[in-house]
Every structure is written in structure tokens, then in C-alpha cells.
C-alpha positions in Angstrom: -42.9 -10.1 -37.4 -40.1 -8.6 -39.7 -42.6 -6.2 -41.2 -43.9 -5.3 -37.9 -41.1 -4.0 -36.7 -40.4 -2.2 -39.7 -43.5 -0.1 -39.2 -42.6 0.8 -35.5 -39.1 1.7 -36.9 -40.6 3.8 -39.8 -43.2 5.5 -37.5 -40.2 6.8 -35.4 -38.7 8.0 -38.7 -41.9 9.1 -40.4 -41.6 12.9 -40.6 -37.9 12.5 -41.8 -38.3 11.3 -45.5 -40.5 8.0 -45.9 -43.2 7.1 -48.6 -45.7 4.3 -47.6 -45.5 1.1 -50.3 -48.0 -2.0 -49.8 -47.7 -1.8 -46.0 -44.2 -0.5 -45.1 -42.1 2.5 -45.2 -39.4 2.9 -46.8 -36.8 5.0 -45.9 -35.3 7.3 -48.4 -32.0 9.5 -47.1 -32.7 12.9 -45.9 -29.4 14.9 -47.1 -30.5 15.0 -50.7 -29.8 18.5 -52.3 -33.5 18.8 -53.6 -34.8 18.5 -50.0 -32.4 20.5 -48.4 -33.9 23.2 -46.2 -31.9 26.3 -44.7 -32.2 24.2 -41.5 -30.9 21.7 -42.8 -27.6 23.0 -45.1 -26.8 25.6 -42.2 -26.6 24.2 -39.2 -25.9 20.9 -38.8 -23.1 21.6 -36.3 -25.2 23.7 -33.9 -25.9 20.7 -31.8 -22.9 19.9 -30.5 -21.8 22.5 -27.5 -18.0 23.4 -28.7 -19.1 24.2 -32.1 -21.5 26.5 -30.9 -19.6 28.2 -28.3 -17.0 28.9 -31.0 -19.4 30.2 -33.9 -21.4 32.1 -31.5 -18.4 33.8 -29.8 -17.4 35.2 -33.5 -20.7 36.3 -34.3 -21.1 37.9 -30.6 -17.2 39.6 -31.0 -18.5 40.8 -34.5 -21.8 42.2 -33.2 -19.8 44.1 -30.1 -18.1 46.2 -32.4 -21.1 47.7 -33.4 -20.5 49.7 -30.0 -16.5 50.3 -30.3 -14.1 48.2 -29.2 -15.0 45.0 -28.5 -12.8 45.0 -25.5 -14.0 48.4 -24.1 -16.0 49.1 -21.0 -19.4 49.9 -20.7 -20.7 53.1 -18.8 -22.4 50.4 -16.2 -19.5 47.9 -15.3 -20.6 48.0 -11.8 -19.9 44.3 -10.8 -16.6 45.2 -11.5 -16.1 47.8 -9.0 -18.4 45.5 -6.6 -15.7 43.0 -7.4 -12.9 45.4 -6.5 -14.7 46.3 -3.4 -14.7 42.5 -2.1 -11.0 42.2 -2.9 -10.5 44.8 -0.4 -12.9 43.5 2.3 -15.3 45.6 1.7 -19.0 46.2 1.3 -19.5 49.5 -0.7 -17.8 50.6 -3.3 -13.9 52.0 -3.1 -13.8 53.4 -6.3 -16.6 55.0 -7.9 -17.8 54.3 -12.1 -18.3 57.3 -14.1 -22.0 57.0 -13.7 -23.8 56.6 -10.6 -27.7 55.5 -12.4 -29.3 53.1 -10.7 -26.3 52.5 -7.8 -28.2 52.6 -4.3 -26.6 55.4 -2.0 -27.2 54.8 1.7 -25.1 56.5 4.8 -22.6 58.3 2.8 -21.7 55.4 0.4 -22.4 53.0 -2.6 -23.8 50.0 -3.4 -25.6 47.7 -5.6 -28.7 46.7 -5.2 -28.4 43.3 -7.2 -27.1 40.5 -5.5 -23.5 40.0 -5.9 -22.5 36.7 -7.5 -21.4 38.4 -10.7 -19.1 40.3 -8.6 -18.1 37.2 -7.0 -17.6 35.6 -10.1 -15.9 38.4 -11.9 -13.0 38.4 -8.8 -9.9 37.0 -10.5 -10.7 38.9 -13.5 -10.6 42.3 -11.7 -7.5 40.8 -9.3 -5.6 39.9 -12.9 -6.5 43.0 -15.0 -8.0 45.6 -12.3 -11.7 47.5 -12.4 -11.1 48.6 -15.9 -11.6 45.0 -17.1 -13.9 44.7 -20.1 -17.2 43.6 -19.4 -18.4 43.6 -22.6 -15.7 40.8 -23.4 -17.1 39.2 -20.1 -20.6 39.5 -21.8 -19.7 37.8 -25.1 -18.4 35.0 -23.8 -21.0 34.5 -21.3 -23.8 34.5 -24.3 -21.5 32.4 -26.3 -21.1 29.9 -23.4 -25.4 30.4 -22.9 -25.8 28.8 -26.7 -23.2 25.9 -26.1 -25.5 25.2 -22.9 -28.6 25.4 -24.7 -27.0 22.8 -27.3 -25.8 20.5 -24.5 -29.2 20.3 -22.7 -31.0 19.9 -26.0 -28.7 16.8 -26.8 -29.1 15.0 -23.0 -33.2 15.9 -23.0 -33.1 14.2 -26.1 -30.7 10.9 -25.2 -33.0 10.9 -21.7 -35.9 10.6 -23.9 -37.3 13.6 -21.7 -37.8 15.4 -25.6 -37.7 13.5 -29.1 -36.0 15.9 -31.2 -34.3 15.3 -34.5 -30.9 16.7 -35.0 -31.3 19.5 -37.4 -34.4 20.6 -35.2 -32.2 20.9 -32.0 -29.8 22.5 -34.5 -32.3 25.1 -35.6 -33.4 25.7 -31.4 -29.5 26.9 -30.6 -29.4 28.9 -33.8 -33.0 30.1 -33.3 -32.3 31.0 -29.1 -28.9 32.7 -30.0 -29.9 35.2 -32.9 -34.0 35.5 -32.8 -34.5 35.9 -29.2 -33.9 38.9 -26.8 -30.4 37.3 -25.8 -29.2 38.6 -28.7 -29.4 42.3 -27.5 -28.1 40.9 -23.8 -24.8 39.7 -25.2 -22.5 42.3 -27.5 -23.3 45.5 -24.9 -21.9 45.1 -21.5 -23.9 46.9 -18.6 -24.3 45.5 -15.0 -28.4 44.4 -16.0 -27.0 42.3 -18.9 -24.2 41.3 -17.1 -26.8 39.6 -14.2 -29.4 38.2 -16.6 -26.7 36.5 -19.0 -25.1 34.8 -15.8 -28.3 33.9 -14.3 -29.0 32.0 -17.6 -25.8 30.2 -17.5 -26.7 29.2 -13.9 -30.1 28.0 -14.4 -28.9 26.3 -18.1 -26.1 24.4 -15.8 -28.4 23.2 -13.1 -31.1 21.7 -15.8 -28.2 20.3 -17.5 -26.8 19.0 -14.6 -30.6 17.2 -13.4 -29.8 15.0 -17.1 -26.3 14.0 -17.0 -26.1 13.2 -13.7 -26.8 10.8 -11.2 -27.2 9.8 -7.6 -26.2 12.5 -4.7 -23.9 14.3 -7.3 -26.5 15.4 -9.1 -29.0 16.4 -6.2 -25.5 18.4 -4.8 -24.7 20.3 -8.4 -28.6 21.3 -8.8 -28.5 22.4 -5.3 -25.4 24.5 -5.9 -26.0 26.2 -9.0 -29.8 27.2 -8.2 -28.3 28.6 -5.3 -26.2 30.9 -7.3 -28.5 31.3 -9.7 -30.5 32.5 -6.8 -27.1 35.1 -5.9 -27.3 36.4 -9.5 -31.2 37.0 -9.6 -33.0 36.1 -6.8 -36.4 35.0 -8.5 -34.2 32.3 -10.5 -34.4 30.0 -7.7 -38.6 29.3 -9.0 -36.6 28.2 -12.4 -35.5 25.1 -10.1 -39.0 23.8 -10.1 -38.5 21.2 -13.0 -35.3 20.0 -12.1 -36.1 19.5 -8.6 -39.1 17.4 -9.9 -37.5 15.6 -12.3 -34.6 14.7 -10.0 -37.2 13.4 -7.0 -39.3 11.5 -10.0 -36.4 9.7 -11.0 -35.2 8.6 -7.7 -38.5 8.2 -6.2 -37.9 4.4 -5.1 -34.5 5.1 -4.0 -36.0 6.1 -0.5 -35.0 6.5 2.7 -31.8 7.4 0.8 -33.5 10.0 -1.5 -34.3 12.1 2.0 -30.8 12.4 2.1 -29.9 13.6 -1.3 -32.4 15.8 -1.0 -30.8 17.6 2.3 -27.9 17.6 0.3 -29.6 19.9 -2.6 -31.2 22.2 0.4 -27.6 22.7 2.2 -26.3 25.1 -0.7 -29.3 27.2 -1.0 -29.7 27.2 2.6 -25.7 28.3 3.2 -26.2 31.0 0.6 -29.3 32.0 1.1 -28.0 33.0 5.0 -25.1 34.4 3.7 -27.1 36.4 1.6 -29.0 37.5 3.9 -26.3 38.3 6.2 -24.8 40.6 3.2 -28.2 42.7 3.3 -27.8 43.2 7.0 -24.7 44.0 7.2 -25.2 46.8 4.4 -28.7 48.0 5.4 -29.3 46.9 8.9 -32.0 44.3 7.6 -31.3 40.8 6.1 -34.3 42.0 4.0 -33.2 45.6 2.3 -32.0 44.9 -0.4 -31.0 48.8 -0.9 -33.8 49.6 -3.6 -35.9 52.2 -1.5 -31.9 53.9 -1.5 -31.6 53.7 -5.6 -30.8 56.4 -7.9 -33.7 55.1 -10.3 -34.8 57.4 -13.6 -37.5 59.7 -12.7 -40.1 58.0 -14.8 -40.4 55.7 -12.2 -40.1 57.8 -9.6 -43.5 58.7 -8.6 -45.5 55.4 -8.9 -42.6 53.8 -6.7 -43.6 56.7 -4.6 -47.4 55.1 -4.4 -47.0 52.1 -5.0 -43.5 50.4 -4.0 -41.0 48.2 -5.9 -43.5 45.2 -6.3 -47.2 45.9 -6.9 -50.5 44.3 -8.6 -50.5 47.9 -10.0 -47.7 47.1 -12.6 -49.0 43.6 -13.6 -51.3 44.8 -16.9 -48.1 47.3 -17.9 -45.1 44.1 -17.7 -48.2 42.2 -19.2 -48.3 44.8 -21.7 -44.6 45.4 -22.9 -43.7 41.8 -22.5 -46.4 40.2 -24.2 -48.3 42.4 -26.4 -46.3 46.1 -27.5 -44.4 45.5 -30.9 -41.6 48.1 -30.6 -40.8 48.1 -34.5 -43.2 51.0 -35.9 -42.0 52.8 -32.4 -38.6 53.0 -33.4 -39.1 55.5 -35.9 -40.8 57.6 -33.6 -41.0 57.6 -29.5 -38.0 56.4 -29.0 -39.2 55.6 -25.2 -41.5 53.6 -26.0 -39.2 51.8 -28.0 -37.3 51.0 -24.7 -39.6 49.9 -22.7 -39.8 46.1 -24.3 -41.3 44.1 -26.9 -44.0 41.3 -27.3 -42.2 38.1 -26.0 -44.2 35.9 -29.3 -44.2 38.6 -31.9 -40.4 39.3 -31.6 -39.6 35.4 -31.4 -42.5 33.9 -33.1 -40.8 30.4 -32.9 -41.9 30.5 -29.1 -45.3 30.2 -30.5 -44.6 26.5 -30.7 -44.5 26.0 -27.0 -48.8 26.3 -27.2 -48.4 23.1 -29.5 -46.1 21.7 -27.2 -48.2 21.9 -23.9 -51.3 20.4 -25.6 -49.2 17.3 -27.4 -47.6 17.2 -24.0 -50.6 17.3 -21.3 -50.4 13.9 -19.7 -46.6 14.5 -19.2 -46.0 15.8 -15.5 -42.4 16.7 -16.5 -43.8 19.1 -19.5 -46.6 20.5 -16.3 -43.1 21.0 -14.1 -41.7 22.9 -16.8 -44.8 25.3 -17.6 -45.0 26.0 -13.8 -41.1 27.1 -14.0 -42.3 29.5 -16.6 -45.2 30.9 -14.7 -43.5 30.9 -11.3 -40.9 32.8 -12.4 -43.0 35.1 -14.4 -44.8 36.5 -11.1 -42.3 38.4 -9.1 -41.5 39.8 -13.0 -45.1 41.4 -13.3 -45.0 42.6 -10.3 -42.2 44.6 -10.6 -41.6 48.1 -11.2 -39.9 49.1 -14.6 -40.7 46.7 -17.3 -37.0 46.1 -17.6 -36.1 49.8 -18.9 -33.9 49.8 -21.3 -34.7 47.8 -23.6 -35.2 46.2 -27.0 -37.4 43.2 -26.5 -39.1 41.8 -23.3 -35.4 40.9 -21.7 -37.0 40.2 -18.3 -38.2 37.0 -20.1 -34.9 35.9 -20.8 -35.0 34.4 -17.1 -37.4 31.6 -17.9 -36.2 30.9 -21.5 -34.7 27.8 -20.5 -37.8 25.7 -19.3 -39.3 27.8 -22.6 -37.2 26.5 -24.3 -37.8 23.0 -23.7 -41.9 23.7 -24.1 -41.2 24.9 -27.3 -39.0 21.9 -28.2 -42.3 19.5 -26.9 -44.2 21.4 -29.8 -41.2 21.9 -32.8 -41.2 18.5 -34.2 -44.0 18.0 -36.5 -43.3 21.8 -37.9 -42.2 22.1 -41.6 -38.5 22.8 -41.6 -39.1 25.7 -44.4 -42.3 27.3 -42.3 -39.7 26.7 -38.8 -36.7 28.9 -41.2 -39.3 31.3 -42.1 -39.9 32.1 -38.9 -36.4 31.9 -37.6 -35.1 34.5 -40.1 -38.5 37.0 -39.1 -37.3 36.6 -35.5 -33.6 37.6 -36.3 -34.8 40.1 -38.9 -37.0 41.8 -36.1 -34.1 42.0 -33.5 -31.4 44.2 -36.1 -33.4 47.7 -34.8 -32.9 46.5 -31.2 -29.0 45.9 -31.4 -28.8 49.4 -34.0 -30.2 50.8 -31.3 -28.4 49.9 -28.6 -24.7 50.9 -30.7 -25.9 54.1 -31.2 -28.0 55.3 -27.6 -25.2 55.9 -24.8 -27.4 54.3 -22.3 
């Protein structure tokens, strides 16, 4: 009986540092200096969320002043000025940035064409320190708080037993997601896109958080709420609530008739929003659904094949495909530097994210890994379909909005991988996104 139980404890282990003798496992400690891995001497403490927001918040800060001042602001701190325009009751904007790219420009005034929860958000910042405030600064910490969320949700999948991942390997995710993955061009810059995307991933990151750690109508209520403003940040976000809304009505399946209630409490804030939302178009456009992009000062690349073909298409499907999953924008960087901007192969650029096959075949008979691959693919439609590729750009950044159920496929599939081949192909992923923030210090764009 005793030596049973010593295999099932050794077969949870195996993979860690065990040798089989007559029958049994033995154990032998991991931490010795021959066996150390890079993994495994330099980042222990990337699993726990306050370590990671600080050490990521100095290596952001460090990284912005590769553009100036790390308190500066960029050339497309729009929110801002949507921001001031709110505290004045307002819908357009009262004051007007330096540049006018990409602001939509309908009846004599302007306005954004993204929806406006980073404005909303970014309120009492402008009421403290006015339209000038840094969002840059805003940016870094946003990223930084992204890779403390990414740690969090790493460590409650793994005490929910929704993931089995070892400490050094959920270490090596955060460290991996924060410096080898087009995030890492998102954060140090500014810029109303970046600005939208690194929110939206805070949202999302919260509301998959929040489906783990909590319980009962709370947690039906918290989902509801963040997806909802996920939703007010980016509106294609809300398909990223497809695993959590699973996994919260799995888990409280035999909690009915009382389930039908916590689910009306998760539809009220999307609901509320949503309306309000769409009340915001109306009152802007005179439709709830114009959302001001026929009105945009876009680049003139683009011009004539909106023209033809419209802001969403089946025409711009094998070009996303193309710059998001296939182009490798290295060898482009020492020549069209266009072409450089237009993205960067999702797998090549973060190779770890290869993983995530190996994860959906271990995982097939688990409907919570299916939930999560169907986050990834929902979410990925409206972004083939739309016009731009995500110009500019180092890396496919459009991507970054379904990283977080990505991220947990590729955790499915990191396990059994060799800590020195899993460095190896950290380091190329960080290695290959250096050109990206180079280039973004040195284009003014």
C-alpha cells in the first residue's frame, strides 16, 4: 500500500528530478547547481503578481527611455483629450492634439473612433494633471500590471487544477509573455492603439482571473462587468468571454434555478453598457451603429480598398492571415521599411506559442481547453476581416487581444518541454523583438 502510493506521488513529480530504483521513485531535490537551468536560476519570483509588477515596471520604465523621457507624451495621446472632453460634458473634442491621423472628423468636429473606456478610465488623471498627462507612463504601468495578471491567473489555473503547471514553468510563461511577445513593443511607446489594446488585455486578464478566484453571484457579477468594459475598450473583446462564461456555468451547473439568476446578473453589465454605448454612437453620428470610421483620417494606403471594399471584408482575410501568421519582418528591416510595419508571424516571433499545438492535442477530451481555443478563434474573426493589418507595427499586435486564452493553450502544452529547449526559445523570442522596439525609438510615428 505504502509503495503504491509512492508511485502515484512520484508520477506527479516525475519530470521534476526522479530516477526509478526496484519499483519506486525516488525523489532527488531539484535546486542543485549542476541542474540549474536559466529558467530555473532566473525567475523563480516571476510567479507571484507583486514581484512581477515591480520588475516589469523597471524594465518597461528603462525600455521607455529609448523614446525620451519616460514621462513624455506621445504624438497620439488621444484618450487624453477624449478624457478632457468628457470632463467638460462633451462629446468631441475641446482641444485638439498636434496630430489629427486617424481622428474621425464629422460636422465640423472631432472624434475617436475607438470606444471610449480608456478615456473613461484615464479621467482623474487628466482632472489631476490636465491633457498633457503622460501616456506613456500610463502605458508602462498598464503592461507592468498585464504581467502581474498573467502571473496571478497562472497561479489560480494551477491551484483550480484547471492547468498542472510547475512553478518555474509558470515563472518562465510571465517572463516569456512580458519580453518575447508583441506586448513588449505595446508597452514603453504610448499612442492611443497601444493605449486600447494594453487596457483591453488588463480587462479580459481580470475577468478570467476573476472566473478562478471567485465564487457564487460575485463572480458571475465581476465577469459580467469587466467583459463589459473590455467590450468599451475593444469591442471584439467581448468573444474573449467565451471560456469564462463556460467555465463559470460548468461549475455551477447543479446550482439551478439559482444559476438563471447569476447568470442575469453577468448579462446586466454588458447589457447597461452595451446601450450606453450605443447611445454614445447615436448621439455622435445619428446611428447607434456608426462608429465614425467611414469619417476617419486613415493613411492613404488604405484608402482605396476601403473605397471598394469597406472596413470589414473577406477581401482582407489572406493579407491579416498573411502579416499575422506567416511574414517574418526581420530581413525587412534592413530594407522596406513598410513592410516592416505591417506585422510579423504570430509563431515565428514568439515561437514558445508553438506549444499551444501540443497543448490542444494532450488536451482534446477537456471541454474547458475546447472553450479556450474557440476564445482564440472567435476573437480572431472580426481581426481578419479587418482593414489594416494593425499598421504600425512590429509584430502581429492585433493578436495581443486573444493572448490570454493563448496563453493558457500554451500552458496545456509547456510541461513536458525541456527547461533548456523552453530557455532557448524564450531568449530567440526576446532576441527577435529588439528590431521592433529600435524601431519604434527611432520612427516618429
Amino acid at each position: 500500500m505504502i509503495g503504491r502510493q509512492r508511485r502515484r506521488i512520484s508520477c506527479f513529480l516525475r519530470g521534476k528530478n526522479a530516477i526509478h530504483d526496484r519499483g519506486y521513485y525516488i525523489i532527488i531535490p531539484m535546486d542543485s547547481p549542476k541542474q540549474s537551468s536559466f529558467i530555473a536560476a532566473s525567475v523563480p519570483a516571476l510567479d507571484r503578481p507583486l514581484p512581477v509588477f515591480l520588475f516589469f515596471l523597471a524594465i518597461y520604465f528603462l525600455l521607455s527611455f529609448s523614446g525620451g523621457s519616460p514621462f513624455r507624451q506621445s504624438e497620439y495621446a488621444y484618450f487624453n483629450y477624449l478624457a478632457d472632453a468628457f470632463l467638460h460634458g462633451q462629446l468631441h473634442l475641446r482641444l485638439l492634439p498636434s496630430s489629427l491621423h486617424d481622428l474621425s472628423y464629422f460636422n465640423g468636429k472631432y472624434y475617436l473612433y475607438w470606444p471610449p473606456m480608456p478615456a473613461v478610465v484615464l479621467m482623474p488623471f487628466v482632472a489631476l494633471f490636465g491633457v498633457g498627462f503622460s501616456d506613456v507612463f500610463f502605458n508602462v504601468v498598464l503592461a507592468s500590471a498585464n504581467a502581474a495578471v498573467v502571473a496571478a491567473l497562472l497561479r489560480a489555473a494551477d491551484r483550480r487544477g484547471l492547468i498542472r503547471l510547475e512553478v518555474r514553468y509558470r515563472a518562465a510563461l510571465v517572463f516569456f509573455f512580458a519580453l518575447g511577445t508583441v506586448h513588449v513593443v505595446l508597452a514603453p511607446f504610448g499612442k492611443v492603439w497601444f493605449t486600447a489594446q494594453l487596457l483591453g488585455f488588463l480587462l479580459v486578464g481580470l475577468a478570467y482571473l476573476c472566473a478562478l478566484e471567485l465564487n457564487g453571484a460575485v463572480s458571475f457579477l465581476a465577469v459580467g462587468a469587466l467583459m463589459a468594459c473590455a467590450m468599451l475598450t475593444r469591442n471584439h473583446l467581448l468573444f474573449t468571454g467565451i471560456w469564462p462564461a463556460y467555465y463559470l456555468l460548468s461549475r455551477n451547473w447543479r446550482e439551478r434555478p439559482k444559476l438563471y439568476g447569476y447568470v442575469a446578473l453577468a448579462l446586466l453589465p454588458p447589457l447597461l453598457l452595451g446601450s450606453l454605448f450605443l447611445g454614445y454612437n447615436f448621439a455622435r453620428f445619428g446611428s447607434p451603429f456608426d462608429l465614425g470610421i467611414a469619417y476617419h483620417r486613415m493613411s492613404p494606403m488604405f484608402l482605396a480598398d476601403y473605397q471598394k471594399y469597406g472596413a470589414f471584408n473577406l477581401y482582407y482575410v489572406p493579407i491579416n492571415f498573411y502579416y499575422q501568421y506567416i511574414h517574418y519582418p526581420i530581413p525587412a528591416f534592413f530594407g522596406a521599411r513598410q513592410d516592416v510595419l505591417m506585422g510579423g508571424s504570430l509563431f515565428l516571433l514568439s515561437p514558445v506559442f508553438f506549444f499551444a499545438f501540443r497543448g490542444i492535442f494532450r488536451e482534446r477530451g477537456n471541454s474547458n481547453m475546447w472553450a479556450m481555443l474557440v476564445s482564440v478563434l472567435a476573437t480572431s474573426v472580426p481581426i481578419l476581416l479587418l482593414m489594416g493589418t494593425g499598421w504600425v507595427q512590429y509584430g502581429p499586435r492585433y493578436t495581443i487581444d486573444f493572448t490570454i486564452p493563448l496563453l493558457l493553450l500554451t500552458a496545456y502544452g509547456i510541461q513536458p518541454a525541456s527547461r533548456r529547449v523552453l530557455a532557448w526559445l524564450i531568449a530567440a523570442s526576446i532576441a527577435q523583438y529588439i528590431p521592433g522596439i529600435l524601431l519604434f525609438a527611432t520612427l516618429k510615428i
